[in-house]
C-alpha positions as CSV (number, residue, x, y, z in Angstrom):
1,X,-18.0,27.8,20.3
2,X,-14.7,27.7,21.9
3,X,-15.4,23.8,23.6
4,X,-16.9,22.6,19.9
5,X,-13.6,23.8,18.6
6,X,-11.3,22.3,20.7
7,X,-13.5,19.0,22.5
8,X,-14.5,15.9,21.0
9,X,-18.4,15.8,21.1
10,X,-18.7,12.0,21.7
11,X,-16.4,11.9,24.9
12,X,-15.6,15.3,25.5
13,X,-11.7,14.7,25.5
14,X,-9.8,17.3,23.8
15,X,-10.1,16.7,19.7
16,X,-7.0,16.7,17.6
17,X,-6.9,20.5,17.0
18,X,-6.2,21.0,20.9
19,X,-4.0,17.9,20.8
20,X,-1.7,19.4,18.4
21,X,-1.8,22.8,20.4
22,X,-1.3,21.4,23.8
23,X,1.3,18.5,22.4
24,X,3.8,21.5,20.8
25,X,3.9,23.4,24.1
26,X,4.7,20.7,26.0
27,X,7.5,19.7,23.3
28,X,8.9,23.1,23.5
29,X,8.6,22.6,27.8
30,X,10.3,19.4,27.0
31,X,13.5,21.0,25.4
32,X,13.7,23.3,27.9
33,X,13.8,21.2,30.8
34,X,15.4,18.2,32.3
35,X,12.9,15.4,32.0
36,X,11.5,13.8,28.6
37,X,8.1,13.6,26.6
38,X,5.9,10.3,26.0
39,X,3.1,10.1,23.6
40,X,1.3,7.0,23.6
41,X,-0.7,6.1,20.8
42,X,-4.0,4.3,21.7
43,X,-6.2,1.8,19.6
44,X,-8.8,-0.2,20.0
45,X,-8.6,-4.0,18.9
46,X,-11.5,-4.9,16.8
47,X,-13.8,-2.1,17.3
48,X,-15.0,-2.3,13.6
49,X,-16.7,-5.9,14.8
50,X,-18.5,-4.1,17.6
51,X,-19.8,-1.5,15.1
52,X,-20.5,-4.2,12.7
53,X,-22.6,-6.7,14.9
54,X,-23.8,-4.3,17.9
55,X,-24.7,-1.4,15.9
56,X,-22.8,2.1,16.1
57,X,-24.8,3.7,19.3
58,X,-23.2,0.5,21.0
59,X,-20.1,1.5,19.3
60,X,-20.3,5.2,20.6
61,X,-21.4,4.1,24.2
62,X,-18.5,1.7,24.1
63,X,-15.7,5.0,22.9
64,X,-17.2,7.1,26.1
65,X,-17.2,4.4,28.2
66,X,-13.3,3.9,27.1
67,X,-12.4,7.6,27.6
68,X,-14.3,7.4,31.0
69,X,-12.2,4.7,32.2
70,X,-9.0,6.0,30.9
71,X,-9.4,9.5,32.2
72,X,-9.4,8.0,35.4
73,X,-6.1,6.6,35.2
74,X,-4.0,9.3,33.5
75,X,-2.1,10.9,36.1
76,X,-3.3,15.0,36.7
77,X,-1.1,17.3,34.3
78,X,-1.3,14.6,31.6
79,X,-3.0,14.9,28.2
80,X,-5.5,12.3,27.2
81,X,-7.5,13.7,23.2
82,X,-8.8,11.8,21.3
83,X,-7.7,11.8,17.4
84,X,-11.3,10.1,16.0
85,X,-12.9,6.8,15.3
86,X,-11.2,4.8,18.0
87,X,-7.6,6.4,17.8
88,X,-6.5,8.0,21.4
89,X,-3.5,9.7,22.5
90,X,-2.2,10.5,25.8
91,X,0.7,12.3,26.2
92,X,2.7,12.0,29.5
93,X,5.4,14.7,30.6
94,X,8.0,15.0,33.1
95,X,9.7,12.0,32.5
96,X,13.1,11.1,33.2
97,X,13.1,7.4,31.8
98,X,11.6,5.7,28.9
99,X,11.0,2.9,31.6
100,X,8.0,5.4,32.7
101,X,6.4,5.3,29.9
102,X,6.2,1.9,29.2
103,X,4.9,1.4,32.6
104,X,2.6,3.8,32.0
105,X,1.3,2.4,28.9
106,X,1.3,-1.0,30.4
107,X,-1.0,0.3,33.6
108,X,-3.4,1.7,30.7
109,X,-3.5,-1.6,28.8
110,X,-4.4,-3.2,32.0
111,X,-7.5,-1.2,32.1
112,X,-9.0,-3.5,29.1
113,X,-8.7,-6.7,31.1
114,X,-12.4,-6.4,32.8
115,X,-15.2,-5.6,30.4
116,X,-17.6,-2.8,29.7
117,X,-21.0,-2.8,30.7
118,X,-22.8,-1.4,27.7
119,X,-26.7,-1.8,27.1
120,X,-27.1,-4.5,30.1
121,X,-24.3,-6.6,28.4
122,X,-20.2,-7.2,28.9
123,X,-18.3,-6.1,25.8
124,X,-14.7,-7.6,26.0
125,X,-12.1,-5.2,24.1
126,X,-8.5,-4.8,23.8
127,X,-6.1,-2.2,22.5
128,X,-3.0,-1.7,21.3
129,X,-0.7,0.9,22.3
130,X,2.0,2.5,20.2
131,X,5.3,5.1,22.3
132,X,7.1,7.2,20.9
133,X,9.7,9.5,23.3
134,X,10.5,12.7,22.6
135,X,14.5,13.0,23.3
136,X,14.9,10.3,20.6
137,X,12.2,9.7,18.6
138,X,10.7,13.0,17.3
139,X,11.9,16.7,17.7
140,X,8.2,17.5,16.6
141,X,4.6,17.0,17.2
142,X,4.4,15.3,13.6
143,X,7.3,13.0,14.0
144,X,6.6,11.7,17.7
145,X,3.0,11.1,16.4
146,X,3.7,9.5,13.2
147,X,6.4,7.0,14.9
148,X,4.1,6.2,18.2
149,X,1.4,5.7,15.4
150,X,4.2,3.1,13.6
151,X,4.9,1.3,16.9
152,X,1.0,1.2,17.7
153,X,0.8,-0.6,14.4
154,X,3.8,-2.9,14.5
155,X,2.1,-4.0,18.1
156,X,-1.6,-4.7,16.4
157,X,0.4,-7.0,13.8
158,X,2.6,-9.0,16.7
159,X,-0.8,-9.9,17.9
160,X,-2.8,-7.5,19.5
161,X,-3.4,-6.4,23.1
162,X,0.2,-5.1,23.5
163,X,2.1,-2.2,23.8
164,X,5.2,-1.8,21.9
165,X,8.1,1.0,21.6
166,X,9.1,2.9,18.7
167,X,12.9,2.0,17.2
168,X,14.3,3.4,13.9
169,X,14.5,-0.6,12.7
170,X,10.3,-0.3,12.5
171,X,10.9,2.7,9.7
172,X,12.6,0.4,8.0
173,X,10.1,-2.0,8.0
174,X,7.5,0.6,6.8
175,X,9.8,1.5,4.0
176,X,10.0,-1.9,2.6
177,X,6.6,-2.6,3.5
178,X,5.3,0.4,1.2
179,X,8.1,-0.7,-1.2
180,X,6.8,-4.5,-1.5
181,X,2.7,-3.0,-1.9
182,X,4.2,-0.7,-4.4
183,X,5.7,-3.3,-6.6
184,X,3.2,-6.0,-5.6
185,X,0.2,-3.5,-7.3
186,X,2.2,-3.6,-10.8
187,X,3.1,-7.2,-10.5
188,X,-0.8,-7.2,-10.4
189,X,-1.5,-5.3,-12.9
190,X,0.7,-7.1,-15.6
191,X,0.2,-10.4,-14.4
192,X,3.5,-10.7,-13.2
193,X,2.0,-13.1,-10.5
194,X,2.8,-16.5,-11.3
195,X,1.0,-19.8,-9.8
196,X,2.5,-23.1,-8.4
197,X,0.5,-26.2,-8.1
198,X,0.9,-28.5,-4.9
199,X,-0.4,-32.3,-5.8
200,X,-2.9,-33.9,-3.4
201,X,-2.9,-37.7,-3.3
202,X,-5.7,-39.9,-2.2
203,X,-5.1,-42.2,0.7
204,X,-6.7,-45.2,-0.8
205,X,-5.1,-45.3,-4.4
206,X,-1.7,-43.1,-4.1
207,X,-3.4,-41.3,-6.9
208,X,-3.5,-38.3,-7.7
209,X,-6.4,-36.8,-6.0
210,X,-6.2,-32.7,-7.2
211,X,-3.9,-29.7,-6.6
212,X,-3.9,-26.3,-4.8
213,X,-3.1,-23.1,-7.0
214,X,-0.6,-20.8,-4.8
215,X,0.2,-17.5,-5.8
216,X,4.2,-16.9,-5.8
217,X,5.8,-13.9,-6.9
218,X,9.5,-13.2,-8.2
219,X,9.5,-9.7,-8.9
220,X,12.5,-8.2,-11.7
221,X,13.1,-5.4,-8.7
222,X,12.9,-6.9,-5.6
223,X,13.6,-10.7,-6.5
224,X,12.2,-13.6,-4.7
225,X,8.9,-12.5,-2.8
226,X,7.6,-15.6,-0.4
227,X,3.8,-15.2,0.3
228,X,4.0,-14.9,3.9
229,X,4.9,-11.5,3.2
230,X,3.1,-10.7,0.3
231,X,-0.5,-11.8,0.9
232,X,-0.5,-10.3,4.5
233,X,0.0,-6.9,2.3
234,X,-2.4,-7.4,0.2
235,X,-4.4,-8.0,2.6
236,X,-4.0,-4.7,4.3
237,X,-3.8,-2.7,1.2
238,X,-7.0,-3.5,-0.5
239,X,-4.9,-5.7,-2.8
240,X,-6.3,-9.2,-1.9
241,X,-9.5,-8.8,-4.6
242,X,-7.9,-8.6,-7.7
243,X,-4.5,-10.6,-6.1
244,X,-7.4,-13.8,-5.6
245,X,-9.2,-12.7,-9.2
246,X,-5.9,-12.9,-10.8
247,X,-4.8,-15.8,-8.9
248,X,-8.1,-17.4,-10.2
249,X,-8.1,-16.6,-13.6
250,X,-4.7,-18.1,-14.5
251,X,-5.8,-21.3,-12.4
252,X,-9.0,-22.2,-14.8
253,X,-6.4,-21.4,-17.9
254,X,-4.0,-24.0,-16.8
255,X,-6.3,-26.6,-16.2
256,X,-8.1,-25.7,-19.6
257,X,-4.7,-26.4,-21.3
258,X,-4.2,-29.5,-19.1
259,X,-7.2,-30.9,-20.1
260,X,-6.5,-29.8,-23.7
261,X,-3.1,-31.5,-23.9
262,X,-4.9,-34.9,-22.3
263,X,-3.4,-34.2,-18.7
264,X,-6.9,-35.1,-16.7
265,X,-6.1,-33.7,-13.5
266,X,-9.0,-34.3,-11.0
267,X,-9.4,-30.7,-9.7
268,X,-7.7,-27.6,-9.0
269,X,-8.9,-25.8,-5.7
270,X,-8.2,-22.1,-5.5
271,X,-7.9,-19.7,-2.2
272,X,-11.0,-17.3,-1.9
273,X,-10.7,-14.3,0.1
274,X,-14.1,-12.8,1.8
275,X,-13.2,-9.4,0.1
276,X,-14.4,-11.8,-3.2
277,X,-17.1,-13.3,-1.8
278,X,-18.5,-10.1,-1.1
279,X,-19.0,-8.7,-4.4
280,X,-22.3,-9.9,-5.5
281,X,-21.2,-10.6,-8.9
282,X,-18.7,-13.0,-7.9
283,X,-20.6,-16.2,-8.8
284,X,-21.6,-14.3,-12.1
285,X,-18.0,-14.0,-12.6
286,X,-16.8,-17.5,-11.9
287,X,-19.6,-19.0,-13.9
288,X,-18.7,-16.6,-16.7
289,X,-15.0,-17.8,-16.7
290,X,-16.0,-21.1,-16.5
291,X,-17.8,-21.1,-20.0
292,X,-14.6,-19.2,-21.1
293,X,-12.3,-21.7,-20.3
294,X,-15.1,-24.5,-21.4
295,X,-14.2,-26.1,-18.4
296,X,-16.8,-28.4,-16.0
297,X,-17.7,-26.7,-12.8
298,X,-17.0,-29.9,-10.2
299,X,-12.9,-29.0,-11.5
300,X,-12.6,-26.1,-9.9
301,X,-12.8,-26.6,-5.9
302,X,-12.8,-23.1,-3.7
303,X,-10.8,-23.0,-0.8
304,X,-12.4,-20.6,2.0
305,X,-10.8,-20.0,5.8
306,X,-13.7,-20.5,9.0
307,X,-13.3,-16.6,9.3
308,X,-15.3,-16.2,5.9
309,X,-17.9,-18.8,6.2
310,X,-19.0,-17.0,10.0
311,X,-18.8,-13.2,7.9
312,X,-22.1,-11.8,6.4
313,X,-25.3,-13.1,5.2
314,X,-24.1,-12.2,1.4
315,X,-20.8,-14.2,1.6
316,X,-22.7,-17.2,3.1
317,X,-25.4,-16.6,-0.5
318,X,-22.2,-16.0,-2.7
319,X,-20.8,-19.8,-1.6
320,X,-24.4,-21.3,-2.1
321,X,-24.8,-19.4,-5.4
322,X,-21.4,-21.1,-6.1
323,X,-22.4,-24.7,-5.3
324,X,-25.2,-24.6,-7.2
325,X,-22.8,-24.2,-10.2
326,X,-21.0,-26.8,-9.3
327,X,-18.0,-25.8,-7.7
328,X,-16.9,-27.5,-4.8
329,X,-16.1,-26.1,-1.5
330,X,-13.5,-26.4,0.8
331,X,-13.1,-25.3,3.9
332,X,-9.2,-24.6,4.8
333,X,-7.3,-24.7,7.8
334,X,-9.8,-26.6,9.6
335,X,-10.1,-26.3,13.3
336,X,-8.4,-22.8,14.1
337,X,-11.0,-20.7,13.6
338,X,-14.3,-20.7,15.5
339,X,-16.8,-22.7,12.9
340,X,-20.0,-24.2,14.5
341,X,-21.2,-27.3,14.1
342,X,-24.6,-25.4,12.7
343,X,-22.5,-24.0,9.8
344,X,-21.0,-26.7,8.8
345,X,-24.5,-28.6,8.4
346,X,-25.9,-26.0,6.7
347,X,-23.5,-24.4,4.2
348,X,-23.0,-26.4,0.7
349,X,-19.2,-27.6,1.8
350,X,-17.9,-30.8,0.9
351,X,-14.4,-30.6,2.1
352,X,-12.4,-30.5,5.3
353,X,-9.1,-29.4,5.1
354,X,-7.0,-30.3,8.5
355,X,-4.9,-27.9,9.8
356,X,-0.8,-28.2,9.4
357,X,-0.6,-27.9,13.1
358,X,-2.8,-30.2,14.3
359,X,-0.7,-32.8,11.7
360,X,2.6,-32.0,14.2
361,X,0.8,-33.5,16.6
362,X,1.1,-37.0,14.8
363,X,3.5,-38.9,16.8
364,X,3.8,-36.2,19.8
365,X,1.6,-38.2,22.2
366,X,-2.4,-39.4,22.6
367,X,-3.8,-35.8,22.5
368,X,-2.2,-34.9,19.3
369,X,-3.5,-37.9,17.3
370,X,-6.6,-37.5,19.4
371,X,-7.6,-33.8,18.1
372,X,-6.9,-35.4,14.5
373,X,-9.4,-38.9,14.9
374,X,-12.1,-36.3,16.2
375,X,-11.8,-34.1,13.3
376,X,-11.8,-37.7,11.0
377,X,-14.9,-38.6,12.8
378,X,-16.9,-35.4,12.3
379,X,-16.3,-35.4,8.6
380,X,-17.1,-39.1,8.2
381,X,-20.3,-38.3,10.1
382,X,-21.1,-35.2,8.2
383,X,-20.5,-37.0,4.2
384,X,-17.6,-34.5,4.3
385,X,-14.1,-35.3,2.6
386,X,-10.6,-34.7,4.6
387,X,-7.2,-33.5,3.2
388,X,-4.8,-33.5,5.6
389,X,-2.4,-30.2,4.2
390,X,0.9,-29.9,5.7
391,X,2.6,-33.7,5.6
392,X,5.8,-34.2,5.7
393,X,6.5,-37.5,7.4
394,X,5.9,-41.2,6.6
395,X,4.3,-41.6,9.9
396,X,2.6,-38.9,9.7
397,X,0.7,-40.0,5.8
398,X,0.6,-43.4,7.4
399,X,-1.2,-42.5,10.6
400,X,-3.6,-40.8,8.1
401,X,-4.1,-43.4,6.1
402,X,-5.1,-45.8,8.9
403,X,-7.2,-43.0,10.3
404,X,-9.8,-42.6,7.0
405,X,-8.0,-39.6,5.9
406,X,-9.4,-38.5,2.3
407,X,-6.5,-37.0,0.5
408,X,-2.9,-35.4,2.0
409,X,-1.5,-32.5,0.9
410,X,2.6,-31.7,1.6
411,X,6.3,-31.9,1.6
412,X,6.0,-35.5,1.6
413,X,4.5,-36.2,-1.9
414,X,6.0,-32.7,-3.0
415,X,6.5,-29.0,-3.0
416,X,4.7,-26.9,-5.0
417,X,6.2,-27.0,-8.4
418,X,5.3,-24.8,-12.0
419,X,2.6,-25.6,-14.1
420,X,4.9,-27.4,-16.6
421,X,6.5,-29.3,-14.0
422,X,3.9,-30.5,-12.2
423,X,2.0,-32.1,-15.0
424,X,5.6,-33.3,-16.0
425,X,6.2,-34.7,-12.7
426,X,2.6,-35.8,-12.0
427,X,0.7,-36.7,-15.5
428,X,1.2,-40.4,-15.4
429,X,0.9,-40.9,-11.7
430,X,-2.1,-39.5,-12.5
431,X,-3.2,-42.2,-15.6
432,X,-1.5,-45.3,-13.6
């Protein structure tokens, strides 16, 4: 009874009771000593896809095999628990440096670099590790967990497979970050959310050729909020759904009172996150605002990254439910992901959009250019249209131009500008 208490009975590492216990003696060994306390905050990169494709029993051979292969590197004397799921914590005493720890944590990371032999296969994982250290970072157990935990976080969003050291500035960042989700879920709520439209002009004509809705947000409290930092919360807070619904909705309105006011703009493509796509009533939805709006289906193009179309079964059904109402597809950021060429035959899309970085490359030298003619050529092969997003240069539109580009998308024919002033800007460029 003793061992259930106190053990973890997948790995048999001390739980998070015995953590706790064990972490608040040392803390009190700690402050009456010399030498300081490290608590390194362990987790896994990804695990959720290894539960997700392999199946949890791979998943739980894959934690023991972890603890196995930690537990022989933590040096005797040293606590290694695990919290639960794939959170671990090892907690190193007898310190005099924070150097130490960071070497420590870095020896631990280096653990990750050859794979796991699970089930007569090699599962390739990486972790991110979070310290905290005791003579500055935390008097208690609470406080030294909670800011390894913040550092372990901070190192998962700088890219993964890292370790990373507290410092008060990454409170800081927490607090505005909970600040920002805060305000972001009313700006939701009241439609405070307000949508720019970027024009997209065809190669051939100099016409206009469509536009891309992007959500911006100036918030009364907090003032000008730029989407890099907003969607990447949204994102993480569960916020992206209604964000993309709401983002949507106000989209199909606009064009509605375009057309209305004789403003016939060719379409209007909109960003679709997989957290959409995976409600199966989402093409119920969209063919129910459609009617709303009275607005013809081929209008409204979907924009989706090479992350969603390679998720589920049901997301890959949601798009084809989708194109059989008509709405175009689009797939965005073309060539940074990890598409197949088996996807892109089979799946209902009728759009490539290029990536922004591969357009730097315009100018730069043979292999830049290069990676752009290839990514012409499979799109002409496959009947697939081509906007090029992210122009900003005359060589750069003229390259594409030459090239069999489709459409471009940028800086160079203009930024993204307010309903009212992009049909003001764009209506009879768009009738000429």
């Amino acid at each position: 009874m003793d061992r259930l208490a106190h053990h973890d009975t997948l790995t048999g590492l001390p739980n998070r009771l015995q953590f706790q216990q064990r972490l608040s003696h040392a803390l009190d060994r700690s402050a009456m000593g010399e030498h300081g306390l490290a608590l390194l905050f362990i987790d896994l990169d990804r695990f959720k896809d290894v539960n997700d494709t392999q199946g949890h029993h791979i998943g739980d051979l894959l934690l023991i095999a972890v603890a196995n292969r930690l537990l022989a590197h933590v040096p005797p004397g040293d606590l290694l628990a695990r919290l639960g799921g794939d959170e671990f914590v090892c907690v190193m005493e007898g310190l005099e440096k924070q150097d130490a720890a960071d070497a420590a944590a870095g020896r631990l990371l280096s653990l990750f670099e050859r794979p796991f032999d699970i089930g007569s296969q090699d599962i390739y994982l990486s972790a991110s590790i979070g310290i905290s250290f005791s003579r500055q970072d935390g008097a208690d157990g609470d406080t030294l967990l909670r800011n390894a935990d913040l550092a372990m976080y901070q190192a998962k969003a700088a890219g993964r497979n890292r370790c990373l050291r507290y410092t008060p500035e990454l409170s800081s960042a927490l607090e505005q970050r909970v600040l920002i989700e805060r305000h972001l879920r009313q700006a939701i709520e009241i439609g405070e959310i307000d949508v720019h439209f970027q024009p997209k002009i065809a190669c051939d004509s100099g016409e206009l050729y469509g536009a891309e809705a992007l959500a911006r947000w100036h918030s009364p409290a907090l003032g000008e909020i730029g989407p890099a930092r907003f969607i990447p919360i949204a994102e993480e807070s569960g916020l992206i759904e209604a964000l993309g619904d709401l983002v949507l909705d106000k989209s199909c309105h606009q064009l509605a009172q375009w057309l209305a006011d004789g403003f016939a703009v060719p379409s209007v493509s909109v960003n679709l996150s997989v957290r959409q796509l995976e409600r199966m009533d989402f093409p119920q939805r969209v063919e129910s605002m459609l009617e709303r709006y009275a607005l013809p289906p081929s209008l409204l193009e979907m924009e989706i990254t090479e992350s969603v179309i390679m998720a589920a079964d049901d997301v890959v059904a949601a798009l084809t439910a989708l194109r059989k109402l008509g709405v175009r597809l689009s797939i965005d950021d073309f060539g940074t992901g990890y598409s197949s060429l088996a996807y892109l035959h089979q799946l209902p899309v009728q759009t490539l959009k290029i990536d922004r970085s591969f357009i730097l490359g315009i100018g730069g030298g043979q292999d830049g250019e290069a990676i752009v003619r290839s990514i012409l050529s499979l799109a002409s092969n496959l009947a697939l249209d081509t906007v090029a997003e992210g122009v900003e240069t005359a060589e750069q539109a003229d390259f594409l131009r030459k090239a069999g580009c489709s459409a471009i998308q940028g800086f160079f024919y203009g930024r993204p500008l307010p309903a009212m002033d992009f049909s003001a800007r764009w209506r009879d460029a768009a009738l000429s």
